[in-house]
Biopython code that builds the backbone (N, CA, C, O; Angstrom):
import numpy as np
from Bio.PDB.StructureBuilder import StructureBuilder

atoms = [
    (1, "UNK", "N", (74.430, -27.263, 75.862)),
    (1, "UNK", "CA", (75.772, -27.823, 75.886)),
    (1, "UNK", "C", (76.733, -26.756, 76.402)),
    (1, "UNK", "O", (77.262, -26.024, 75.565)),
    (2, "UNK", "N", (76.845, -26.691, 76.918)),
    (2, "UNK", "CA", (77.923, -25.884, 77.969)),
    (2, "UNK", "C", (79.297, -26.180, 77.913)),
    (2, "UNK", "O", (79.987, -27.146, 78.239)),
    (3, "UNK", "N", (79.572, -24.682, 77.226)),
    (3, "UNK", "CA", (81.457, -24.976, 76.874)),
    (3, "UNK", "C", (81.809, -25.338, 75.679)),
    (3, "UNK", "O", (82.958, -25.469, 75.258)),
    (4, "UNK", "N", (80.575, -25.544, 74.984)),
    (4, "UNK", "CA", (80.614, -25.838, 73.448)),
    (4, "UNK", "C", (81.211, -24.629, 72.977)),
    (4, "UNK", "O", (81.250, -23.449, 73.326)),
    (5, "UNK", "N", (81.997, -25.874, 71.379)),
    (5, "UNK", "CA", (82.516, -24.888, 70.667)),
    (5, "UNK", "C", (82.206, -25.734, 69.438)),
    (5, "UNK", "O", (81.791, -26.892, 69.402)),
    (6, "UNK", "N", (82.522, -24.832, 68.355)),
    (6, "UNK", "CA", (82.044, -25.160, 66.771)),
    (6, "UNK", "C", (83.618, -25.807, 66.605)),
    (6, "UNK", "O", (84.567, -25.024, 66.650)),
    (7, "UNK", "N", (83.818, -27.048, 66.442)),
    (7, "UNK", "CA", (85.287, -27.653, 65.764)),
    (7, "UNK", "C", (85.974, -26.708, 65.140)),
    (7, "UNK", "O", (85.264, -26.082, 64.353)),
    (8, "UNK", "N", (87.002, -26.382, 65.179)),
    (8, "UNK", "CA", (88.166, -25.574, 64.322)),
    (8, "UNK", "C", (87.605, -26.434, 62.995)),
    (8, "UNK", "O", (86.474, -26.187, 62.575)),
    (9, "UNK", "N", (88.376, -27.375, 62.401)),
    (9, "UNK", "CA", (87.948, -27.884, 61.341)),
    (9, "UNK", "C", (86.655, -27.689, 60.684)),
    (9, "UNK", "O", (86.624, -27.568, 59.460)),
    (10, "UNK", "N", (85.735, -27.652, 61.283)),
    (10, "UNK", "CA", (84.671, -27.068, 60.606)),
    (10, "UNK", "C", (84.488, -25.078, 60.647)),
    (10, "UNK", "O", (83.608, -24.492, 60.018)),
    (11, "UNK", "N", (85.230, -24.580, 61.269)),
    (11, "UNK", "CA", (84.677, -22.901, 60.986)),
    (11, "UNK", "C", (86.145, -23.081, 60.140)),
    (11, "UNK", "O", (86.046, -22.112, 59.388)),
    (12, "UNK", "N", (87.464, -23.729, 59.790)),
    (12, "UNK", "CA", (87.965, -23.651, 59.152)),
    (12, "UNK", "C", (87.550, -24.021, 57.332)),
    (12, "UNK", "O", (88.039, -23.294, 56.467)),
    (13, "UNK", "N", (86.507, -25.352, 56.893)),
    (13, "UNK", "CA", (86.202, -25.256, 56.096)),
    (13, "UNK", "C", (84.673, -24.094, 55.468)),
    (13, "UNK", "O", (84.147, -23.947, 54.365)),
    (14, "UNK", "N", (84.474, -23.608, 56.564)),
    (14, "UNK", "CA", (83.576, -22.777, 55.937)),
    (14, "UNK", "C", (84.340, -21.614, 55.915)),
    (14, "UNK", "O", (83.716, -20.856, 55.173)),
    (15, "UNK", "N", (85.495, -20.962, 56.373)),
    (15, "UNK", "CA", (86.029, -20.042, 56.157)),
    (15, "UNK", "C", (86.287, -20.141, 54.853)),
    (15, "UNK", "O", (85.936, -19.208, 54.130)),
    (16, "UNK", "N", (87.038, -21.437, 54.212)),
    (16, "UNK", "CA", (87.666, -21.836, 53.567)),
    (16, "UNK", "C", (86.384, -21.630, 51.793)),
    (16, "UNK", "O", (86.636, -20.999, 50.766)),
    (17, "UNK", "N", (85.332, -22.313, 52.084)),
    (17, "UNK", "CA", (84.422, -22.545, 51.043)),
    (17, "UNK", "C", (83.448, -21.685, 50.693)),
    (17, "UNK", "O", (82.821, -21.739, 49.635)),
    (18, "UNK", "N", (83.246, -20.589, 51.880)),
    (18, "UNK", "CA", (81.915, -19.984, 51.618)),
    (18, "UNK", "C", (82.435, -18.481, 51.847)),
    (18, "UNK", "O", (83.523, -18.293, 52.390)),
    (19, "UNK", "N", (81.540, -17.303, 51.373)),
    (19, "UNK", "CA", (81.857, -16.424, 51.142)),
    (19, "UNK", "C", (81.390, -15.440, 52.788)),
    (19, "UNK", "O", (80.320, -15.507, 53.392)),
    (20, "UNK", "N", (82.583, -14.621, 53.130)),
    (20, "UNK", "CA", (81.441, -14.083, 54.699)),
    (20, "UNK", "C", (80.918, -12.775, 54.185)),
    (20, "UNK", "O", (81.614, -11.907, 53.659)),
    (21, "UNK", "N", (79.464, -12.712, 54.413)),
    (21, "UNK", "CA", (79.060, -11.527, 54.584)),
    (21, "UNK", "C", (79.490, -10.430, 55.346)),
    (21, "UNK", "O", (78.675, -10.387, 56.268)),
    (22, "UNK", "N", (80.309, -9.506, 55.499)),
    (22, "UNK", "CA", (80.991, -8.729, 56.232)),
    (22, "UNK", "C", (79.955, -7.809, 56.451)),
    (22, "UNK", "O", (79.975, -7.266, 57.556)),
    (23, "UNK", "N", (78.672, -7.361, 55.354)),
    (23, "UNK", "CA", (77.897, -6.130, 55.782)),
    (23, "UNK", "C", (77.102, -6.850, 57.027)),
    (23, "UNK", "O", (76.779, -6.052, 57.906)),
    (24, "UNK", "N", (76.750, -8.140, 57.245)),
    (24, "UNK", "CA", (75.728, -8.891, 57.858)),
    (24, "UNK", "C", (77.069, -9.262, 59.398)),
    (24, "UNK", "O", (76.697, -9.090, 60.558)),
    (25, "UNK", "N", (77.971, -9.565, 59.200)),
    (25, "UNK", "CA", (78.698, -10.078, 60.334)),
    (25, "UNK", "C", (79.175, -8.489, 61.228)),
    (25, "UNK", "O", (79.200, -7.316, 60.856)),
    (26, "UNK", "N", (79.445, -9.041, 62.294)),
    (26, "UNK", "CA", (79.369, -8.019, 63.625)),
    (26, "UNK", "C", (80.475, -9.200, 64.555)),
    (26, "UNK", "O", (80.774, -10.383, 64.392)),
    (27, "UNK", "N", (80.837, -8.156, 65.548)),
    (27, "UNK", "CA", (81.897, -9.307, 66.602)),
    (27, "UNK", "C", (80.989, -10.372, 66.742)),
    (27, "UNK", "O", (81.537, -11.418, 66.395)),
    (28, "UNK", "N", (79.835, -10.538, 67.104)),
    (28, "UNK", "CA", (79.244, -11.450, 68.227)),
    (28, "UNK", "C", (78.809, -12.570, 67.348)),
    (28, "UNK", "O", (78.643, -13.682, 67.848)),
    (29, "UNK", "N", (78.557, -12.310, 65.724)),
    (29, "UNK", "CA", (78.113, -13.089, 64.984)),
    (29, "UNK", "C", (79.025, -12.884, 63.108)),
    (29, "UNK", "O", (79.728, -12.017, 62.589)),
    (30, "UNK", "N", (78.517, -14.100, 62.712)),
    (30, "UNK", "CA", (79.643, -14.055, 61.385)),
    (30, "UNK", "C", (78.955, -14.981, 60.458)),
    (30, "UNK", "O", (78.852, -16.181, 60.710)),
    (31, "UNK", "N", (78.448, -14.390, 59.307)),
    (31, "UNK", "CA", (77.643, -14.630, 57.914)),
    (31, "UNK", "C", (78.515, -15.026, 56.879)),
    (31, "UNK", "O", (79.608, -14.612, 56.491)),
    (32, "UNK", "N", (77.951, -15.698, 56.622)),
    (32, "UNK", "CA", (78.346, -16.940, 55.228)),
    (32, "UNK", "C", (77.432, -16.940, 54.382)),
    (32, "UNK", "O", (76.303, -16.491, 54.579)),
    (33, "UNK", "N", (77.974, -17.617, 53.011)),
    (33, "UNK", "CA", (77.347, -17.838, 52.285)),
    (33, "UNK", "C", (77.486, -18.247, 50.981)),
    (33, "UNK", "O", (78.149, -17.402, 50.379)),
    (34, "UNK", "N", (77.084, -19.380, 50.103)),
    (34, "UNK", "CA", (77.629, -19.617, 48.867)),
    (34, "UNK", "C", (77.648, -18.366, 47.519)),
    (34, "UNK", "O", (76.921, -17.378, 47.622)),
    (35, "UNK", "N", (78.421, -18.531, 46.475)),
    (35, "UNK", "CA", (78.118, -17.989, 45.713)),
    (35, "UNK", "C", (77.126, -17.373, 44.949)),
    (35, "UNK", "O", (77.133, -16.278, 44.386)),
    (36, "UNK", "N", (76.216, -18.299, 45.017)),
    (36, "UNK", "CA", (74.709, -18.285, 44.389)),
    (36, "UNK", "C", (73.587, -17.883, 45.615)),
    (36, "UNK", "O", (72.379, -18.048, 45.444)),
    (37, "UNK", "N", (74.088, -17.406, 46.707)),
    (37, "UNK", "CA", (73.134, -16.810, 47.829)),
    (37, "UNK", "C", (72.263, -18.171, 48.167)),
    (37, "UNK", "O", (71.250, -18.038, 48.854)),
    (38, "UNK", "N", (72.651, -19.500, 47.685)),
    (38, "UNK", "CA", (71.540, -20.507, 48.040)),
    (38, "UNK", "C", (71.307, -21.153, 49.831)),
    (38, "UNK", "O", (70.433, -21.732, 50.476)),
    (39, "UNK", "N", (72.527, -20.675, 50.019)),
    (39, "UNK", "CA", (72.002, -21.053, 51.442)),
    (39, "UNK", "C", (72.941, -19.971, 52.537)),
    (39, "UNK", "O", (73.586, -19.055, 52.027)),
    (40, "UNK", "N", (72.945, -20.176, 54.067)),
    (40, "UNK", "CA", (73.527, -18.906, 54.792)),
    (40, "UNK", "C", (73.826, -20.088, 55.426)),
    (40, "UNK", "O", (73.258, -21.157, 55.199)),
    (41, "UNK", "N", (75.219, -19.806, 56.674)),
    (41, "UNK", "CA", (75.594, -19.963, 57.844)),
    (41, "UNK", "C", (75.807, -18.884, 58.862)),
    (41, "UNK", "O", (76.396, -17.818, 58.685)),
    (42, "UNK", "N", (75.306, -19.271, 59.821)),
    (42, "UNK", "CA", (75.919, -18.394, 60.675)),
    (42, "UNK", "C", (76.985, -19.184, 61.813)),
    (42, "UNK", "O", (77.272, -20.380, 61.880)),
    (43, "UNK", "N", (77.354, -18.265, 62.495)),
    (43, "UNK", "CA", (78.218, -18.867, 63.492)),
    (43, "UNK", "C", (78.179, -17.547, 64.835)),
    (43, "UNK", "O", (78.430, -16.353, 64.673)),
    (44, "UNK", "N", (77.834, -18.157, 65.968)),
    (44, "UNK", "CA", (77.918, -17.295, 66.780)),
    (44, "UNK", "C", (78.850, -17.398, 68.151)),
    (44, "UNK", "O", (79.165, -18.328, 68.895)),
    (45, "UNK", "N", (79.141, -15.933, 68.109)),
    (45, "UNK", "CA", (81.120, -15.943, 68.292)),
    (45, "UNK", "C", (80.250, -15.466, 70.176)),
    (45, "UNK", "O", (79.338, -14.731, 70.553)),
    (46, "UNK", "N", (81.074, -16.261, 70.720)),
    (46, "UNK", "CA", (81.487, -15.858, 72.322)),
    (46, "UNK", "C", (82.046, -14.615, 72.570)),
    (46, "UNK", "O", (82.978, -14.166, 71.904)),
    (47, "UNK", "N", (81.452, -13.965, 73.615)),
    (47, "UNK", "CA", (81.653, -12.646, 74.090)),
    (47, "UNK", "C", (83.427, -12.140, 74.703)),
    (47, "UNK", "O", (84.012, -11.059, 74.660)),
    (48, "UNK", "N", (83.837, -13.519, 75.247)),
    (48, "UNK", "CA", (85.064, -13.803, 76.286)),
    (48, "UNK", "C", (85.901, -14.155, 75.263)),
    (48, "UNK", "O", (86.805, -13.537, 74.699)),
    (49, "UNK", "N", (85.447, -15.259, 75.117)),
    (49, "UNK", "CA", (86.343, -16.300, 74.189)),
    (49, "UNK", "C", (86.909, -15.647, 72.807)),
    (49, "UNK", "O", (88.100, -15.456, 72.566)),
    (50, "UNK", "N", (85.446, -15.243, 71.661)),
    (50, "UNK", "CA", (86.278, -14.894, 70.264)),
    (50, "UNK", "C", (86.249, -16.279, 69.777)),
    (50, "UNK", "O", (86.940, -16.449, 68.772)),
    (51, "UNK", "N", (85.610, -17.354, 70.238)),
    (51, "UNK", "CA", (85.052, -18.743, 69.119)),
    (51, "UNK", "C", (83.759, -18.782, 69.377)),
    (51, "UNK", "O", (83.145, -18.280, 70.318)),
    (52, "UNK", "N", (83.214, -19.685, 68.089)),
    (52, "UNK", "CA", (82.271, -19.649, 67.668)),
    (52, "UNK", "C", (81.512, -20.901, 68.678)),
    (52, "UNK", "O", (81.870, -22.078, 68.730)),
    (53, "UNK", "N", (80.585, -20.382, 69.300)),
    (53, "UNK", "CA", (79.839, -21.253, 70.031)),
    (53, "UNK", "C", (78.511, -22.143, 69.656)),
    (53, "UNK", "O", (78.174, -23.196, 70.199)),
    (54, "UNK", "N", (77.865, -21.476, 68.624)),
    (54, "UNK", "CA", (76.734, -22.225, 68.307)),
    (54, "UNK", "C", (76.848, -21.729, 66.335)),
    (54, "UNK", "O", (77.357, -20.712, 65.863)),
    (55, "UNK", "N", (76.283, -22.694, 65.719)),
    (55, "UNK", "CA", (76.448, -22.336, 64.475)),
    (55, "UNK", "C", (74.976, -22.888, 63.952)),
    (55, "UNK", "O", (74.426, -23.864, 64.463)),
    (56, "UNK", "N", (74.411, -22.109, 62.842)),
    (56, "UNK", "CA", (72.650, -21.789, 62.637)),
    (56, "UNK", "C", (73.239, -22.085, 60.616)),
    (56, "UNK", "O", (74.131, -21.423, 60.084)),
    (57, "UNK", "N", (72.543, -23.050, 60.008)),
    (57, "UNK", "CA", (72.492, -23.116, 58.574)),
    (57, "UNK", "C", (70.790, -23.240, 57.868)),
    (57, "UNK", "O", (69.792, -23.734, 58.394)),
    (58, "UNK", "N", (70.911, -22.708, 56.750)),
    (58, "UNK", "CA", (69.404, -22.530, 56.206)),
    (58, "UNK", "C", (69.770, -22.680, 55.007)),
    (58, "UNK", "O", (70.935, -22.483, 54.661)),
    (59, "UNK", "N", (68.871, -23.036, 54.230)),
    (59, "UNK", "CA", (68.348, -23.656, 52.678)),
    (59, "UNK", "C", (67.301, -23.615, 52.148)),
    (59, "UNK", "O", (66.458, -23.470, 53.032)),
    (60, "UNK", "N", (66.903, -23.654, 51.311)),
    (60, "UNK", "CA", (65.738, -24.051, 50.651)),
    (60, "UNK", "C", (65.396, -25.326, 50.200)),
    (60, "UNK", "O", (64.250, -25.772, 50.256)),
    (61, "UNK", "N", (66.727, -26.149, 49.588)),
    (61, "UNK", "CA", (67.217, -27.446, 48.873)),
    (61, "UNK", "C", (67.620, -28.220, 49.964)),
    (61, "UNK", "O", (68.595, -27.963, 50.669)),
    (62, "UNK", "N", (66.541, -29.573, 50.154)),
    (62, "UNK", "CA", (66.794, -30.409, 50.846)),
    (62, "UNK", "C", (68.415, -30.729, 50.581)),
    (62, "UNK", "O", (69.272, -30.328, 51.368)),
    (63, "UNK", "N", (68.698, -31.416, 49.509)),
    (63, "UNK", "CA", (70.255, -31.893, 48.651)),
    (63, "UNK", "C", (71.097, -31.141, 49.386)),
    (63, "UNK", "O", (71.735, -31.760, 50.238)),
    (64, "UNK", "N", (71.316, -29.750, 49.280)),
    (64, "UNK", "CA", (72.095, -28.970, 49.666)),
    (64, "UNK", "C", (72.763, -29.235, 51.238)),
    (64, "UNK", "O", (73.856, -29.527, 51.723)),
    (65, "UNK", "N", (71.339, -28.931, 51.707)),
    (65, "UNK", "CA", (71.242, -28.672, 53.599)),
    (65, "UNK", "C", (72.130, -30.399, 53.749)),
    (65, "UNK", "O", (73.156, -30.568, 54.409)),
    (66, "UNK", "N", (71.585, -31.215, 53.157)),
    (66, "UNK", "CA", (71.911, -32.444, 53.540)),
    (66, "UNK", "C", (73.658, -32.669, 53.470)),
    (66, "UNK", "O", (74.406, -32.897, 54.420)),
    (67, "UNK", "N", (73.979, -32.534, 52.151)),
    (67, "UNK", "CA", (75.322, -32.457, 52.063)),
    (67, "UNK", "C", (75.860, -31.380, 53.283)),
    (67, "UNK", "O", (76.571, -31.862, 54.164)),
    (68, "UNK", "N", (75.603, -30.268, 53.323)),
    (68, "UNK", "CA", (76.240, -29.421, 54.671)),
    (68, "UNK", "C", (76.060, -30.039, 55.870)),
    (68, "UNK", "O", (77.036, -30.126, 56.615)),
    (69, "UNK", "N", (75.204, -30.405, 56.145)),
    (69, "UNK", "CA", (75.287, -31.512, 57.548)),
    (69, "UNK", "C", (76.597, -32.097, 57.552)),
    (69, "UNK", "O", (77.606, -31.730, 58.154)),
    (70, "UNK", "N", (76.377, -33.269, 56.619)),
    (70, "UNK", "CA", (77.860, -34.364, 56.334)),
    (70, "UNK", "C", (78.884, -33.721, 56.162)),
    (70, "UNK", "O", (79.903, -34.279, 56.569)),
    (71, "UNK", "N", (79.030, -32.526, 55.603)),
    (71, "UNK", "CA", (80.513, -32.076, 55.555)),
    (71, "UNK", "C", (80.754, -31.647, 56.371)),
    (71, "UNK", "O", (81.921, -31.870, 56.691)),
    (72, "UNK", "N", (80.080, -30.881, 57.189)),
    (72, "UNK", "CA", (80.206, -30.283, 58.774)),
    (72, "UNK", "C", (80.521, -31.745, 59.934)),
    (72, "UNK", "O", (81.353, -31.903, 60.827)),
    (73, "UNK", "N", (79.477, -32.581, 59.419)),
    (73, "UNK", "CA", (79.768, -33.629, 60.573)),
    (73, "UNK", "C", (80.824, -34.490, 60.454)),
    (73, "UNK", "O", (81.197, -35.345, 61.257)),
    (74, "UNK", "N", (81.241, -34.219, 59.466)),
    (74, "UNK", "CA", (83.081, -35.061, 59.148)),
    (74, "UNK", "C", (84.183, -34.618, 60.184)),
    (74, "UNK", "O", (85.085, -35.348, 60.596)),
    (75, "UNK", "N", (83.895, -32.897, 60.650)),
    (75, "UNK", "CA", (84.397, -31.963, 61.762)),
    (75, "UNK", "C", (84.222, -32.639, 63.052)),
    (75, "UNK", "O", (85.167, -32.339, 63.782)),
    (76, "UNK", "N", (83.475, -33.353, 63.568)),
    (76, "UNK", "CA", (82.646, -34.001, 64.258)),
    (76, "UNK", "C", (81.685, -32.786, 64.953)),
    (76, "UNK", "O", (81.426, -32.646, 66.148)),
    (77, "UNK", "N", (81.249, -31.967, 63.825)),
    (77, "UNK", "CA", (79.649, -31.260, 64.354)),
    (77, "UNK", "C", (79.010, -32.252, 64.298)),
    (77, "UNK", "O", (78.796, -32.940, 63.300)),
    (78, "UNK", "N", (78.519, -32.471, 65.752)),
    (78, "UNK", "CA", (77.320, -33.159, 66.277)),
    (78, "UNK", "C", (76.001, -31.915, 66.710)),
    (78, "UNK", "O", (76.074, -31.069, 67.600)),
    (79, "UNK", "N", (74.669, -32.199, 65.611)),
    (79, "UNK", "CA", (73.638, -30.819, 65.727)),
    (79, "UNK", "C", (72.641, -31.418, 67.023)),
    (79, "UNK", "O", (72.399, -32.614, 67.187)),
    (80, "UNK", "N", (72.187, -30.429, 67.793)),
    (80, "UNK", "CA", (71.088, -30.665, 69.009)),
    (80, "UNK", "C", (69.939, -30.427, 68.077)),
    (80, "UNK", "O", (68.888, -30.571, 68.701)),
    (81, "UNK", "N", (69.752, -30.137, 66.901)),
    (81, "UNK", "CA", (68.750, -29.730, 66.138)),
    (81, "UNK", "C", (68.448, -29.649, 64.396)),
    (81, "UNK", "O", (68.942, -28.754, 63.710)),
    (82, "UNK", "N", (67.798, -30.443, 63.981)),
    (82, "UNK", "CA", (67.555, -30.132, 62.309)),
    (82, "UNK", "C", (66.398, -30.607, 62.222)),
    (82, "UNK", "O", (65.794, -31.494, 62.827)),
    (83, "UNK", "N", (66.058, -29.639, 61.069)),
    (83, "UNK", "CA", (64.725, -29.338, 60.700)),
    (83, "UNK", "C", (64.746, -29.208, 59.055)),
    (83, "UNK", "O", (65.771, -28.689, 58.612)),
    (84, "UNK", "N", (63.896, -29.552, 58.229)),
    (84, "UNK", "CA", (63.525, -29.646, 56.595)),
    (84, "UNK", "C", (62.392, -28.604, 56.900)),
    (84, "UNK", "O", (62.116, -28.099, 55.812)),
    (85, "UNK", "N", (61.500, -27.974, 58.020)),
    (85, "UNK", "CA", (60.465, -27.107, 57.975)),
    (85, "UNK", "C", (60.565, -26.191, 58.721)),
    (85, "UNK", "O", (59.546, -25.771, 59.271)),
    (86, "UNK", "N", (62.113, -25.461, 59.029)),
    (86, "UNK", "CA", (62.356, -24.459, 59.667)),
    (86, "UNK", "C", (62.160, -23.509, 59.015)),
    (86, "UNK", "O", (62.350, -22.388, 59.486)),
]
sb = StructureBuilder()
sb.init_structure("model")
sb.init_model(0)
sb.init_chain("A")
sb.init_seg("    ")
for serial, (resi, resn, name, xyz) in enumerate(atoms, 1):
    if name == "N":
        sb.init_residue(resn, " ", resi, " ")
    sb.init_atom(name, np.array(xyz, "f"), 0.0, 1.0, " ", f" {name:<3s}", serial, name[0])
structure = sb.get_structure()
């Protein structure tokens, strides 16, 4: 997808909800994560730009991953990819 970007609204509610790993984030990339370490986001930031171009989530808990989809896709994140056996 070319020219993609991660919705404001969505890197705004994960700014908003999840905690960033600052030892793990770097310019090019930016770590998330709940309280309880149960799951990560990433988001990976454009070289030019400074937005987030592609964004990567992991779990263990089906429940979890599932709800983050839907709340992300309320943003209108539309994913090229999900997986339960990544």
């Amino acid at each position: 997808m070319e020219d993609f970007e991660v919705p404001t609204g969505a890197v705004a509610h994960i700014e908003k909800q999840y905690t960033e790993l600052t030892s793990l984030s770097w310019e090019g990339q930016r770590t998330f994560t709940d309280e309880d370490f149960k799951l990560v986001i990433t988001l990976s930031i454009h070289r030019d730009t400074g937005k987030p171009t592609a964004i990567f989530i992991g779990t263990t808990q089906k429940a979890l991953f599932d709800k983050l989809l839907n709340d992300l896709g309320s943003y209108g994140l539309q994913w090229d990819y999900t997986s339960y056996d990544d």
